[in-house]
C-alpha positions as CSV (number, residue, x, y, z in Angstrom):
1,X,83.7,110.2,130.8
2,X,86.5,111.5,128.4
3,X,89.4,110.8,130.3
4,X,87.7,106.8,131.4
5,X,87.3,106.7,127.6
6,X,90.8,107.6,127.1
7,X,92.7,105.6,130.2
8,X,90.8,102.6,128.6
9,X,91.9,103.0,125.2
10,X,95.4,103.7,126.5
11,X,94.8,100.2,128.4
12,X,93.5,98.2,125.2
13,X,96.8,99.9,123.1
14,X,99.4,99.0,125.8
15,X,97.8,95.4,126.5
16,X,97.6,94.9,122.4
17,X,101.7,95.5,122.3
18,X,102.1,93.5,125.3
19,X,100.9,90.4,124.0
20,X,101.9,91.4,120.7
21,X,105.6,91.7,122.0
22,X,105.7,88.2,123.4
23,X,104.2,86.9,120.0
24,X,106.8,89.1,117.7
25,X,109.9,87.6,120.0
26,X,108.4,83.7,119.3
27,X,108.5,84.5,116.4
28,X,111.7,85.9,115.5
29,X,113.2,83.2,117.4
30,X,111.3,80.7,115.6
31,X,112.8,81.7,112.6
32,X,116.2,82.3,114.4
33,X,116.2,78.5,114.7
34,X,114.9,77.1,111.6
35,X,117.2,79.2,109.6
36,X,120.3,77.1,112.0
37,X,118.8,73.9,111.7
38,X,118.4,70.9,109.3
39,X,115.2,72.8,108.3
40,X,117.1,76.0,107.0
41,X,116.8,75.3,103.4
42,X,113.0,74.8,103.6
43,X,112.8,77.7,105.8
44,X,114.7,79.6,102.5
45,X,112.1,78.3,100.3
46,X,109.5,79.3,102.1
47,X,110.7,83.0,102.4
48,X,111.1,83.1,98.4
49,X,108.2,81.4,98.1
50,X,106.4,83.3,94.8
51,X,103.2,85.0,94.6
52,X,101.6,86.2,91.6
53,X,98.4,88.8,91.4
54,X,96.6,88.6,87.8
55,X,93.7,90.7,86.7
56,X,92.2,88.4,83.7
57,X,95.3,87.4,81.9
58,X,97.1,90.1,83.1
59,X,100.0,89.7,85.0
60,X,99.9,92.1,87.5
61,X,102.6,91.7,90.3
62,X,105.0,88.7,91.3
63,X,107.3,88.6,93.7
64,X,108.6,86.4,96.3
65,X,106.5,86.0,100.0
66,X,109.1,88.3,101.7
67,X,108.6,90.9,99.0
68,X,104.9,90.8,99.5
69,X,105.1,90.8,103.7
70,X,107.7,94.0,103.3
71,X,105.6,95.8,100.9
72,X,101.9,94.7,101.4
73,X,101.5,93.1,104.6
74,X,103.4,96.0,105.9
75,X,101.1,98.5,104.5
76,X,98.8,97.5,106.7
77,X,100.8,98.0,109.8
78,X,101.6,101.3,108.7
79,X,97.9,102.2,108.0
80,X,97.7,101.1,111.8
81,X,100.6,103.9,112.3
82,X,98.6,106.2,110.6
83,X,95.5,106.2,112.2
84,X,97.4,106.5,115.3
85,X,99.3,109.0,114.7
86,X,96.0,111.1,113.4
87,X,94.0,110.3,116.7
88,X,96.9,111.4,118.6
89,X,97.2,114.6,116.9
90,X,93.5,115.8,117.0
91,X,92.5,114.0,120.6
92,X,95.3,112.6,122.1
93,X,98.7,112.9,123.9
94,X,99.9,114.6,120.9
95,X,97.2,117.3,120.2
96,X,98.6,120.5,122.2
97,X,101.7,122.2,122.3
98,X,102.4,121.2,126.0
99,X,102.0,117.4,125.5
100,X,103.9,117.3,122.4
101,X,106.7,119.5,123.2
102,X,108.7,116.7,125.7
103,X,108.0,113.5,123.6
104,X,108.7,115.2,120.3
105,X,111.9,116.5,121.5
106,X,112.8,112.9,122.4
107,X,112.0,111.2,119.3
108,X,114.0,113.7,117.6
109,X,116.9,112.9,119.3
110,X,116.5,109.7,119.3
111,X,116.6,109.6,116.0
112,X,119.7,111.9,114.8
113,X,122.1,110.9,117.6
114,X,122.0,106.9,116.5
115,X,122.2,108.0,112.6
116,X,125.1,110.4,113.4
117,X,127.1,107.5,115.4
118,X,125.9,105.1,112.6
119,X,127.2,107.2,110.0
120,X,130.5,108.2,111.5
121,X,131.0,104.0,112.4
122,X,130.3,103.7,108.8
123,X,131.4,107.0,106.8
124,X,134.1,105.2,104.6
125,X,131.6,102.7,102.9
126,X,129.5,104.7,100.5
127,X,127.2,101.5,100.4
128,X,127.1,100.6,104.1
129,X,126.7,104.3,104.6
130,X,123.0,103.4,103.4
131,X,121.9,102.3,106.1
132,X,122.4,105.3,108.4
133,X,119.0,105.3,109.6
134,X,118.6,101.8,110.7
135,X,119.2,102.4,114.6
136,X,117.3,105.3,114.4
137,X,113.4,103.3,114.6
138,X,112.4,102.2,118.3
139,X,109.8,98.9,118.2
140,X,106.5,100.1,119.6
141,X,105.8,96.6,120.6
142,X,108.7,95.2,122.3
143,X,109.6,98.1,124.0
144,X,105.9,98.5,125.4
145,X,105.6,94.7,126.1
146,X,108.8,95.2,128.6
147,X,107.0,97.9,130.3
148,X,103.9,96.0,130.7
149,X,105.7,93.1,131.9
150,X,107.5,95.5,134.6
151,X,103.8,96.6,136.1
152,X,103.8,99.0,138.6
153,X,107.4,99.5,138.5
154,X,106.6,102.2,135.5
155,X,104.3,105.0,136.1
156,X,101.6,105.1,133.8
157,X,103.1,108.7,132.6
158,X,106.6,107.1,130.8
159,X,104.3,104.3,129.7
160,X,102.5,107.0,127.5
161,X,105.7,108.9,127.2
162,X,106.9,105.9,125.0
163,X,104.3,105.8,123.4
164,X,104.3,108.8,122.1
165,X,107.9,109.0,121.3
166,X,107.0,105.9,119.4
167,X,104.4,107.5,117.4
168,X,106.6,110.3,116.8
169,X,109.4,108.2,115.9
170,X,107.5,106.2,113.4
171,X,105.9,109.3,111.7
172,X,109.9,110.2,111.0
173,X,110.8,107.2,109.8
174,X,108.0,107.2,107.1
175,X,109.2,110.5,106.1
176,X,112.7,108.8,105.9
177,X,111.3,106.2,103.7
178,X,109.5,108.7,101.8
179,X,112.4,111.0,100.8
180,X,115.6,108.8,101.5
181,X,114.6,105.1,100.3
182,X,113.0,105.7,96.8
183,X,114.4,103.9,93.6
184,X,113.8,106.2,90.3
185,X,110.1,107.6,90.2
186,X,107.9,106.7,87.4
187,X,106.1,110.3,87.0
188,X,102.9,108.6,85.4
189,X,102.2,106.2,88.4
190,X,103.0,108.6,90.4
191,X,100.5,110.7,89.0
192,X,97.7,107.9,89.1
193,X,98.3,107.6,92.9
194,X,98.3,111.4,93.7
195,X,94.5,111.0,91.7
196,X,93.9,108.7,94.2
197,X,94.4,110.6,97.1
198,X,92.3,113.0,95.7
199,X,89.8,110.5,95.8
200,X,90.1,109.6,99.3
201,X,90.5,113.7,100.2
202,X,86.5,113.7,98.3
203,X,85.1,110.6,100.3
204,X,86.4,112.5,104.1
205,X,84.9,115.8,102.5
206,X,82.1,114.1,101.8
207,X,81.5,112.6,105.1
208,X,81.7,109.2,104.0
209,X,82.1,106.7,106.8
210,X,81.4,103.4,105.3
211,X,85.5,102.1,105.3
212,X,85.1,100.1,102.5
213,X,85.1,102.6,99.8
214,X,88.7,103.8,101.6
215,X,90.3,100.7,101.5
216,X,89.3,100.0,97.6
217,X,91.1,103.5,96.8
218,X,93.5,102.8,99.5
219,X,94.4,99.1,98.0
220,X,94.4,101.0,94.0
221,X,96.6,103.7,95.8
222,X,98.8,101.3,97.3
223,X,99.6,99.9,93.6
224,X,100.5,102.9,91.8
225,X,103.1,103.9,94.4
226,X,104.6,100.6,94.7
227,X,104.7,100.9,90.7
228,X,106.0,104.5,91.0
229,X,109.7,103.4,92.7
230,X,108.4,105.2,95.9
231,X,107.9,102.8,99.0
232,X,104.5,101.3,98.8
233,X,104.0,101.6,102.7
234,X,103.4,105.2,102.5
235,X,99.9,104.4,100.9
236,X,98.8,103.2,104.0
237,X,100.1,105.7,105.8
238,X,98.3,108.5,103.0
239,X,95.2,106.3,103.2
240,X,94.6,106.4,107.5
241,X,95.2,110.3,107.3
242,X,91.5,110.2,105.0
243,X,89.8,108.2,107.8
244,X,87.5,110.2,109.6
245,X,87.6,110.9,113.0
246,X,84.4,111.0,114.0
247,X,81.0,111.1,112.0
248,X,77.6,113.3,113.0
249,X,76.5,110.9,115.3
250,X,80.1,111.3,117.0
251,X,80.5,107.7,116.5
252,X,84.5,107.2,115.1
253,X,85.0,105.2,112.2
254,X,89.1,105.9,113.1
255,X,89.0,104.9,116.5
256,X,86.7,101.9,115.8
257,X,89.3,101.0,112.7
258,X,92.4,101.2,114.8
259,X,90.6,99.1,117.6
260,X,89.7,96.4,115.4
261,X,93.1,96.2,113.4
262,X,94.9,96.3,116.9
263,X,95.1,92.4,117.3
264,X,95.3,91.4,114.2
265,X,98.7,93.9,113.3
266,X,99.9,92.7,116.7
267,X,99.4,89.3,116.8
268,X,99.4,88.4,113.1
269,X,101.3,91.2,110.8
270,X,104.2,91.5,112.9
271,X,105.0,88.5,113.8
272,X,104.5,87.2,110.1
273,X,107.2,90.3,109.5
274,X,109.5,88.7,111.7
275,X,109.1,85.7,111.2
276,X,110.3,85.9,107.4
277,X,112.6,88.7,108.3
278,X,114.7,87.7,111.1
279,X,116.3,84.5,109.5
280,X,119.7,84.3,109.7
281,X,122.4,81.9,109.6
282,X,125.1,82.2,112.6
283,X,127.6,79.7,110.3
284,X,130.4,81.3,110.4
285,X,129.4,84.6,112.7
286,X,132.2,85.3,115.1
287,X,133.3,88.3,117.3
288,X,135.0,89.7,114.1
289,X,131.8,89.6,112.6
290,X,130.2,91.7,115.1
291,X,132.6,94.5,115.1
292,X,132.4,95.0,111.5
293,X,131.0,98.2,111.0
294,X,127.5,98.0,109.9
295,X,126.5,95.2,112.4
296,X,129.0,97.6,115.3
297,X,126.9,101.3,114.1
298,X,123.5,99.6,114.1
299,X,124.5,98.4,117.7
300,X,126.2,101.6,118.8
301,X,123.4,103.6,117.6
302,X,120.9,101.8,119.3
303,X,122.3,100.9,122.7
304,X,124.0,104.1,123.0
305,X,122.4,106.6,120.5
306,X,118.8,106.1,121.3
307,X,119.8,106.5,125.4
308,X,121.8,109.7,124.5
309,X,119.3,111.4,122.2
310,X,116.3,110.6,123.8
311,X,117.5,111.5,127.6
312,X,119.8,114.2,126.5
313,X,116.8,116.2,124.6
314,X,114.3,115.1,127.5
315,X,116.9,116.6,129.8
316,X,117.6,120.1,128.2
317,X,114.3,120.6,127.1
318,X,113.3,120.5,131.0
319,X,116.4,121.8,132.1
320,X,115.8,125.0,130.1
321,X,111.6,125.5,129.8
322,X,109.0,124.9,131.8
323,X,108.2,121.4,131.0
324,X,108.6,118.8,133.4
325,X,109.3,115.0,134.0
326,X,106.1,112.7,133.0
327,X,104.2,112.7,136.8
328,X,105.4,109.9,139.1
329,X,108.0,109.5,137.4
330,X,112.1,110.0,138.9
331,X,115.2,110.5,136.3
332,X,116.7,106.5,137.1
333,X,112.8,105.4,135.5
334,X,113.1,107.8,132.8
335,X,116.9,106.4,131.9
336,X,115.3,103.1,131.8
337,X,112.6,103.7,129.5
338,X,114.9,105.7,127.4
339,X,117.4,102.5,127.2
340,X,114.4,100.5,126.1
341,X,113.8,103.1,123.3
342,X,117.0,101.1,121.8
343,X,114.5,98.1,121.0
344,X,114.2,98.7,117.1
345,X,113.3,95.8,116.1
346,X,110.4,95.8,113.6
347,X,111.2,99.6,112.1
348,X,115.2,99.0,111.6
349,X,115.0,95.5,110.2
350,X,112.5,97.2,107.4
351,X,114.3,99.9,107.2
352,X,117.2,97.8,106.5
353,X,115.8,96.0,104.2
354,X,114.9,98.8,102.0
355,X,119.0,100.2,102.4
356,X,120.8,97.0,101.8
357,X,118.1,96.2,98.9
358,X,120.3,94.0,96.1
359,X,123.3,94.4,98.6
360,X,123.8,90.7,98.7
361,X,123.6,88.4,101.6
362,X,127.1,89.5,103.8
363,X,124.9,93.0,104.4
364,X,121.8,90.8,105.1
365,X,123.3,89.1,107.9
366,X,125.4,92.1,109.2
367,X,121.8,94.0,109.3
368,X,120.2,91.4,110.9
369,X,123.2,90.9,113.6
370,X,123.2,94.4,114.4
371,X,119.8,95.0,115.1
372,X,119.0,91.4,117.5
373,X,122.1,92.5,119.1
374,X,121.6,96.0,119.5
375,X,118.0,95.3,120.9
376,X,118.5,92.5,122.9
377,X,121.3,94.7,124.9
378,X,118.7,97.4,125.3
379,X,116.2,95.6,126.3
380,X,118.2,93.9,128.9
381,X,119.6,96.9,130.3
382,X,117.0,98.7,130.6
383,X,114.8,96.2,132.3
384,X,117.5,95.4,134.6
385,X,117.4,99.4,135.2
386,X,114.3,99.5,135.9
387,X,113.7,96.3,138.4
388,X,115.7,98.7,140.5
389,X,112.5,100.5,141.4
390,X,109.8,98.8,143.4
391,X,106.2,98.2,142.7
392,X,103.8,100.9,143.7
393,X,100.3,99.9,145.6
């Protein structure tokens, strides 16, 4: 019953960023063409369309629309991450030493090996040098929406070797947002939210299960870090890891969470994120503009980082231990899946965002560039990799 319980919530995940995918490219291309058409300067107004939040006659917060989709709306995508990367730690691909050593090994590499070519691309520009961890993020849903799409071509072993690497990946990109994308910390906010956490640590000590005391503290949480200078997002992320996993009754408020939140980060918060994000004006973009070095090392990194770190670690780690390739699965499949681990999308456009912050609009459009181009060339290649293989019964 454990494992049917867990090849079906494996099912529902995959299926999720499979349709998920499909919605995110719509609508990234969506806004690809209204920001190159006779509608670009509404499309611009929408974007800086401004919100305000007021408690009484307090003014609370105001920002712009894509200031609240970066920092609020993508707090709940990365309290999705959270709880994923929580269930996959106590009960799931990640929770022993043997499952975690192959997929950790390839996230790690996948991660250094596009910052280092980034960096070197980009090492005399102390400002474009910022964004060395751009092409370092793979795009969960993209990259598992190809691998649906491909069926039986993929053994279901590399489909939840992505995954995982994914996971992993994401997990060190928050702790790269954490440590590496924080503007001057204000020590009494900061404060505040670390009494908040403390709050959610009492509710999953005390058993609590209901979710809506969580997301009150979670939501107050959320506002002292984003008022502290760190990254907002990482309140989501703090506020999943105080979700319980299971309650007495061994129902699990977690699981249940995650599975209800599914569609709705798929299908609604990620494409809403591209959507305001992925705007940008080709006037004027020619081939000099692509190999100017921030749009060339997000590129580089991604097309021919990600493939390097990821196989090469994969590779010596089973070269030299007893680990093994996922089951089913040949070295030409794994190169594939590896290639597609150069879709990042979703991460490295946020990421971006955070490293270019105030750059002005050249580095806007060279981020932006570098990442559709870098993703779209993975994603082709390593679909045209993989349509090498047939389908199995």
């Amino acid at each position: 019953m454990a494992i049917h319980r867990f090849r079906s919530s494996l099912q529902d995940f995959i299926g999720s960023q499979s349709a998920g995918g499909v919605v995110l490219a719509l609508a990234a291309l969506a806004a690809l063409i209204l920001s190159n058409s006779p509608w670009a300067a509404g499309y611009e107004a929408f974007v800086n369309l401004r919100g305000e939040l007021r408690v009484g006659e307090f003014l609370v917060l105001s920002k712009p629309l894509l200031v609240w989709v970066n920092d609020l709306w993508m707090a709940v995508f990365f309290f999705l991450v959270g709880l994923e990367i929580k269930r996959e730690l106590l009960e799931g691909e990640l929770s022993s030493r043997s499952q975690i050593m192959l997929p950790a090994a390839a996230a790690v590499g996948g991660m250094a090996l596009p910052a280092l070519i980034y960096s070197a691309i980009n090492a005399h520009d102390s400002i474009a040098l910022r964004g060395w961890a751009i092409p370092a993020a793979t795009d969960i849903a993209f990259a598992l929406g190809v691998l649906v799409l491909l069926g039986s071509r993929v053994p279901n072993s590399l489909k939840v070797f992505l995954t995982a690497v994914a996971i992993i990946d994401d997990l060190g990109a928050i702790v790269v947002i954490a440590f590496f994308y924080t503007a001057d910390v204000n020590v009494a906010m900061l404060g505040l939210a670390a009494c908040g956490v403390a709050v959610l640590v009492a509710l999953n000590c005390s058993r609590v299960t209901s979710m809506m005391p969580y997301v009150l503290v979670g939501l107050l949480v959320w506002l002292f870090v984003l008022k502290s200078g760190v990254h907002a997002t990482v309140a989501g992320v703090v506020t999943a890891l105080a979700i319980p996993l299971k309650d007495g009754d061994g129902v699990s408020p977690l699981r249940d969470t995650e599975h209800a939140l599914h569609p709705w980060v798929a299908l609604v918060v990620l494409p809403v994120f591209a959507f305001v994000n992925a705007g940008v004006s080709l006037q004027g973009v020619n081939w000099a503009t692509l190999v100017q070095t921030v749009p060339l090392g997000i590129a580089a990194g991604l097309v021919l980082g990600k493939v390097s770190g990821v196989l090469g670690a994969s590779w010596l780690l089973i070269r030299f231990t007893a680990t093994r390739l996922p089951a089913g699965a040949v070295w030409g499949q794994m190169l594939g899946v590896c290639v597609l681990c150069g879709i990042g999308f979703t991460m490295s456009l946020f990421i971006g965002s955070l490293a270019f912050d105030g750059q002005g609009a050249a580095f806007d459009t060279q981020l932006k560039i570098g990442v559709l181009c870098g993703s779209v060339i993975s994603g082709v290649l390593g679909t045209v990799l993989l349509l090498r293989y047939p389908k199995t019964p």
